[in-house]
C-alpha positions as CSV (number, residue, x, y, z in Angstrom):
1,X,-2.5,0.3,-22.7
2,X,-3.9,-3.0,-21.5
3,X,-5.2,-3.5,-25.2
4,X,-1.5,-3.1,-26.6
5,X,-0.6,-5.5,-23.8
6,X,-3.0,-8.3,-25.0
7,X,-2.4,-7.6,-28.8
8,X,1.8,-7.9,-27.3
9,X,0.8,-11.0,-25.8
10,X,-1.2,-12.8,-28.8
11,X,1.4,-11.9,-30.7
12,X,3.7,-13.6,-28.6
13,X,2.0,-16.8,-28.0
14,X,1.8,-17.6,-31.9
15,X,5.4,-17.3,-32.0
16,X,5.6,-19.5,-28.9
17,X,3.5,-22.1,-30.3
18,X,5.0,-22.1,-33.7
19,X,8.1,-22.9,-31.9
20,X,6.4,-25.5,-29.7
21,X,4.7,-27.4,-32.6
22,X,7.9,-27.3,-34.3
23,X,9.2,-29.3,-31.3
24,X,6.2,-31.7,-31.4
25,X,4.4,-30.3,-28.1
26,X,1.1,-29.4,-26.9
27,X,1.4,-25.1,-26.9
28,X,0.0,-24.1,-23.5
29,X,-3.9,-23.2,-23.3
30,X,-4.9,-19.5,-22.8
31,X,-6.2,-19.5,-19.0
32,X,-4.8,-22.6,-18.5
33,X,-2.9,-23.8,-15.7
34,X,0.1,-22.2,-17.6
35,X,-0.5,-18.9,-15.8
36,X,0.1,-17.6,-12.7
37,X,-1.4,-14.2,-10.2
38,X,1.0,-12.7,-9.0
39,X,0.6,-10.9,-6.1
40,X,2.4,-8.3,-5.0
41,X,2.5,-5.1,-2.0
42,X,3.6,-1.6,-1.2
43,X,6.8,-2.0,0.7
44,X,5.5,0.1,4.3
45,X,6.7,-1.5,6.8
46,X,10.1,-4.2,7.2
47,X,10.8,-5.3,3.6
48,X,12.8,-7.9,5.3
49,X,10.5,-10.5,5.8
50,X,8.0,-9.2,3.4
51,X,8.7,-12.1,0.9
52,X,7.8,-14.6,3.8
53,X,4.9,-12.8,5.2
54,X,3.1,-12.4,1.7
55,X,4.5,-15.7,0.3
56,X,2.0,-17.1,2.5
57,X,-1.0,-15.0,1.8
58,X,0.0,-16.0,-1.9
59,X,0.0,-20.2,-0.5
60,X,-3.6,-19.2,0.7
61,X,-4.9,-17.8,-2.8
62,X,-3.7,-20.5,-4.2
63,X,-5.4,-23.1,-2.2
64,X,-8.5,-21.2,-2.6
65,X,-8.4,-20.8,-6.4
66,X,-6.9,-23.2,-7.6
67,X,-4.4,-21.4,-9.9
68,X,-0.5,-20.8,-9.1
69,X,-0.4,-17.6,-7.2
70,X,3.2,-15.7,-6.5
71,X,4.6,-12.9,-4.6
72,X,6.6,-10.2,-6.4
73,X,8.6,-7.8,-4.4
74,X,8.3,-4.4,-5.1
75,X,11.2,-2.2,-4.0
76,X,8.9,1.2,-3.8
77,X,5.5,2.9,-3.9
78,X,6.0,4.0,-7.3
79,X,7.8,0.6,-8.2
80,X,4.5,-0.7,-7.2
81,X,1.8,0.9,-9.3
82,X,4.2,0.9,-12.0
83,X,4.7,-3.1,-11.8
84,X,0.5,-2.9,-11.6
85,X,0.4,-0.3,-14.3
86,X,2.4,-2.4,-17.5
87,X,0.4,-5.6,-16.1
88,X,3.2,-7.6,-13.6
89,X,1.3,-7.9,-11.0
90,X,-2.6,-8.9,-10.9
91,X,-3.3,-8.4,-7.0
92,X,-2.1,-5.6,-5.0
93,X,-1.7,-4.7,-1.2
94,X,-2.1,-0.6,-2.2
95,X,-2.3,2.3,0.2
96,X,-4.8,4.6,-0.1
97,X,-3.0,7.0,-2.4
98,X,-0.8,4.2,-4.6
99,X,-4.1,2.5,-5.0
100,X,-5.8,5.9,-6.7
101,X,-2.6,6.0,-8.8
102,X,-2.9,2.6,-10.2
103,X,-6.6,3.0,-10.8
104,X,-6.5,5.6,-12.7
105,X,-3.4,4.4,-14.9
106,X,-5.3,1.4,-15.5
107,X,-9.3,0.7,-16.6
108,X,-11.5,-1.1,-15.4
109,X,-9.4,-1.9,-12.2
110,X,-11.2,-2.6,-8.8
111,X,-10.7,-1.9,-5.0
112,X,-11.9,-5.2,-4.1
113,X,-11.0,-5.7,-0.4
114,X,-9.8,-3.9,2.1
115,X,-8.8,-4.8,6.2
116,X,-12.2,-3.5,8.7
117,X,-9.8,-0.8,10.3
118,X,-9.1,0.6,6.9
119,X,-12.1,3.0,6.8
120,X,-11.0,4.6,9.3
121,X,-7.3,5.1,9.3
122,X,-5.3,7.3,11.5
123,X,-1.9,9.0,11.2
124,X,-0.4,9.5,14.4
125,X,2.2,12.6,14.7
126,X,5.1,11.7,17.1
127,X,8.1,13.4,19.2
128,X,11.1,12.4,20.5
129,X,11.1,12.6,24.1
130,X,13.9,14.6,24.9
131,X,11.6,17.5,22.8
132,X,9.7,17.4,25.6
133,X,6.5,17.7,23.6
134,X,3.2,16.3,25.2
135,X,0.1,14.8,23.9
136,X,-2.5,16.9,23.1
137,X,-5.9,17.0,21.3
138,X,-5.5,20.4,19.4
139,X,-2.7,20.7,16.9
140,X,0.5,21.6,18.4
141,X,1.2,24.9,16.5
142,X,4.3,25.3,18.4
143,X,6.6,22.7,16.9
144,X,6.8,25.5,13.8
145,X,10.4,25.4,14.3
146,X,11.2,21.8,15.0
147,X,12.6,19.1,12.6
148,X,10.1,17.2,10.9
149,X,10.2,14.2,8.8
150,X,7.3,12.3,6.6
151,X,7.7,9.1,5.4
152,X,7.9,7.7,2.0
153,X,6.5,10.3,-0.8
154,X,4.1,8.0,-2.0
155,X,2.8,6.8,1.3
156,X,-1.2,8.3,2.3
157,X,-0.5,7.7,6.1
158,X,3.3,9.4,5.8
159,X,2.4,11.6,3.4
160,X,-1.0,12.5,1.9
161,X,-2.7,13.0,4.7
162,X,0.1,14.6,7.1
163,X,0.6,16.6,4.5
164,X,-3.4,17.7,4.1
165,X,-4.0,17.8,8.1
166,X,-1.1,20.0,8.8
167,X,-2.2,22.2,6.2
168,X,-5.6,22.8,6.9
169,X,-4.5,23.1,10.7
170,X,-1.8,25.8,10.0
171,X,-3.3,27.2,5.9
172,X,0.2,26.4,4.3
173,X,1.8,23.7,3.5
174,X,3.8,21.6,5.4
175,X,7.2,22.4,2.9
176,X,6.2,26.7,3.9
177,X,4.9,26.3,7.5
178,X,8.3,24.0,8.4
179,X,11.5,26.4,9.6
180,X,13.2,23.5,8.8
181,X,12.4,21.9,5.2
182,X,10.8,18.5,5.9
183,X,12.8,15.3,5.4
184,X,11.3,11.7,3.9
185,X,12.1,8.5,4.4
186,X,13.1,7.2,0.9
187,X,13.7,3.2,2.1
188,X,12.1,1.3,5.1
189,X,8.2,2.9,5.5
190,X,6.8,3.6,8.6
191,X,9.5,1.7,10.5
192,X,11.8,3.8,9.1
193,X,10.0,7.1,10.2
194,X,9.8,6.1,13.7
195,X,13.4,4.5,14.3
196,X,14.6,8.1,12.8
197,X,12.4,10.3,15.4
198,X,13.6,8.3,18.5
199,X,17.0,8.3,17.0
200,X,16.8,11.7,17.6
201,X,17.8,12.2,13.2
202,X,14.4,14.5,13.3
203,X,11.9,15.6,16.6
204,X,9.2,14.5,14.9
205,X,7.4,12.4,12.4
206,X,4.1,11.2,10.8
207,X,2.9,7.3,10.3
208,X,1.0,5.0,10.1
209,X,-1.1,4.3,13.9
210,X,-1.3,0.7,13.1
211,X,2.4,0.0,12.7
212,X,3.7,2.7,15.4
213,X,1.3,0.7,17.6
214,X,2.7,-2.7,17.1
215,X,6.3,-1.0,17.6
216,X,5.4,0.2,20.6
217,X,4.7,-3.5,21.6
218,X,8.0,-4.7,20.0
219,X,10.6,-2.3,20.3
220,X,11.9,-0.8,23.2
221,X,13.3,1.6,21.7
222,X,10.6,3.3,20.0
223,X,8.0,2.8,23.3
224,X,10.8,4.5,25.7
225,X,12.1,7.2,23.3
226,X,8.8,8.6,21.3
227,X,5.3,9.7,21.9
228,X,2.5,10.2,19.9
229,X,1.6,13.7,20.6
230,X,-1.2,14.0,18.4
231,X,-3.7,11.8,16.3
232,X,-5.6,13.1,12.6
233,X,-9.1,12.8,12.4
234,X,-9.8,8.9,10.3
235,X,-9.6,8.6,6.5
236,X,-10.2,5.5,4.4
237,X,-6.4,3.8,3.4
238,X,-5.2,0.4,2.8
239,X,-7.0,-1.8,-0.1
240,X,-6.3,-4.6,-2.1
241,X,-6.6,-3.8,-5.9
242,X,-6.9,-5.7,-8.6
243,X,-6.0,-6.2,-12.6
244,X,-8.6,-6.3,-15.0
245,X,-6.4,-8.6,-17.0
246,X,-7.4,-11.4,-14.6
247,X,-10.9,-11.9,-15.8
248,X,-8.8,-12.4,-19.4
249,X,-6.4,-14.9,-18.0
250,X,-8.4,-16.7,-15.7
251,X,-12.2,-16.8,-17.0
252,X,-14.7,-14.3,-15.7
253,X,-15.6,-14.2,-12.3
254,X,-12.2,-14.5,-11.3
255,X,-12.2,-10.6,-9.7
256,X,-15.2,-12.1,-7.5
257,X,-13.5,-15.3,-6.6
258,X,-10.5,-13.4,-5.5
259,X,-12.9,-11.1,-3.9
260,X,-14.4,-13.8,-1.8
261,X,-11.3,-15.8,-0.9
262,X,-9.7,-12.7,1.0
263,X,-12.9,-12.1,2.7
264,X,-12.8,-15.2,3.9
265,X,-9.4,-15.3,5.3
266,X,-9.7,-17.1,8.8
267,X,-8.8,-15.4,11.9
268,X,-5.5,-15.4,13.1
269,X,-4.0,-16.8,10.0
270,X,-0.9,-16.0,8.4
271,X,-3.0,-15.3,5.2
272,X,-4.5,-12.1,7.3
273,X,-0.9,-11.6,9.3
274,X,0.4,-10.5,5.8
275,X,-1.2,-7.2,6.4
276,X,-1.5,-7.0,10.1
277,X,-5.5,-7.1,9.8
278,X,-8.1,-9.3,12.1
279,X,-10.5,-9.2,9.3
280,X,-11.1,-8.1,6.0
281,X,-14.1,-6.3,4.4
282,X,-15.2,-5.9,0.9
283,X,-14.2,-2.5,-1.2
284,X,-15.0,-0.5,-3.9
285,X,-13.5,2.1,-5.9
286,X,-15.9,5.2,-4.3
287,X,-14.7,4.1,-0.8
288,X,-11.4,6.2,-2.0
289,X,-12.9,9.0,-3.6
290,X,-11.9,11.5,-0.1
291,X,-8.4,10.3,-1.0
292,X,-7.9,11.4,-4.6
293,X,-10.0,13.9,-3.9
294,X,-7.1,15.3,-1.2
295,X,-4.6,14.3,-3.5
296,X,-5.8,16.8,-5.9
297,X,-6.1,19.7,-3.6
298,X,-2.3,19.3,-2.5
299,X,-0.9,18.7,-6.2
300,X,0.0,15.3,-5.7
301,X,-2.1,13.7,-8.6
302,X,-3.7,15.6,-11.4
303,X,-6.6,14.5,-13.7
């Protein structure tokens, strides 16, 4: 696929530069200045302001590398490897699970980067107070017949591993142990899961720790009408992935460079606010083997 892509775009550029000459310009230079990274996300938490947050992780890749770097919304998980997948976007913000998917539907691409919490991610499984539900340590078997809601199919902390934890907890899956058929939340990520548990829509819900945590901090709503009744064991999740196609575009070294430049994000910057990390840590494509691995088992990706 990526060969047909570069073959689609040779092609193009003689026709471009036929056209140019005919005009009497200069035809723009293969990884020239001409091109531009674009960076894009999966949309998990408020998709609102996700254009302003990552606009400025894409103002601090650019400084850094010196080539034009923009942000491309993606409306969905699937939207997102898909985008990565036919070669729109160079530099992802990928969940666990969405990050497996794109590697595998392209090759030769890389986990490069990832935030220090990320190895050892958490989903946190939450009531609405009114169930009177309390926290506990062993899996709650007795929500059986309770509402239940996941959040977007292709999420790994709303999803995957909900899905894989309550099934090795109870032996069937979530969609047979349920009374009630589980819900998703199709638009809004996490945010979404946790505004429709303490609107009382579903008693309970899976998501991401990080962003329930912050929430909890920001909403009072959410900190006076859920709790978190009980906590997975830690998986490995968020990474940045990136194209292969870069090293064409941009000269080789350029996955490195990119490598490097997020690692180096300062403290506190909006760079790192982007993805609500302190810090980020270097990645590699065997840090997510658990994940595709559990994808498998519960029929979510196949080989």
């Amino acid at each position: 696929m990526l060969t047909r892509r570069i073959f689609f775009r040779v092609g193009l550029a003689a026709v471009l530069t036929s056209l140019l000459i005919s005009c009497g310009d200069d035809p723009p230079v293969a990884g020239g200045k001409n091109e531009v990274l674009v960076l894009s996300a999966i949309p998990d938490e408020k998709i609102t302001n996700q254009q302003a947050k990552f606009s400025k992780l894409a103002d601090y890749l650019e400084g850094r590398l010196g080539v034009e770097v923009e942000f491309l919304f993606s409306k969905d998980y699937a939207d997102a490897v898909t985008k990565f997948r036919n070669g729109e976007t160079h530099l992802v913000w990928f969940g666990g699970l969405s990050g497996v998917q794109a590697r595998m539907a392209v090759d030769g691409a890389k986990a490069i980067a990832q935030g220090k919490s990320d190895p050892l991610f958490k989903s946190y499984l939450i009531a609405n107070v009114a169930t009177g539900l309390e926290t506990s340590e062993e899996f709650p078997m007795g929500i059986k017949s309770r509402s239940f809601t996941f959040g977007s199919p292709g999420s790994t902390s709303g999803r995957l591993m909900p899905t894989y934890f309550i099934t090795k907890e109870t032996g069937s899956a979530p969609e047979a142990w349920f009374e009630k058929k589980p819900g998703f939340q199709l638009s809004g990520g996490h945010v979404a899961t946790a505004h429709a548990v303490a609107d009382g829509t579903y008693d309970l819900g899976m998501l991401n720790y990080r962003t329930y945590d912050s929430l909890v901090e920001s909403e009072q709503k959410i900190r006076e009408r859920t709790r978190i009744i009980w906590t997975t064991p830690p998986y490995a999740d968020y990474n940045f992935t990136i194209h292969p196609e870069v090293e064409v575009l941009f000269g080789e070294g350029m996955v490195e460079r990119v490598r490097e430049a997020l690692i180096e994000a300062p403290a506190g910057s909006d760079a790192l606010k982007a993805i609500n990390r302190e810090s980020i840590i270097s990645a590699k494509n065997e840090d997510f083997e658990g994940i595709r691995e559990v994808a498998e088992e519960v029929g979510l990706i196949r080989e």
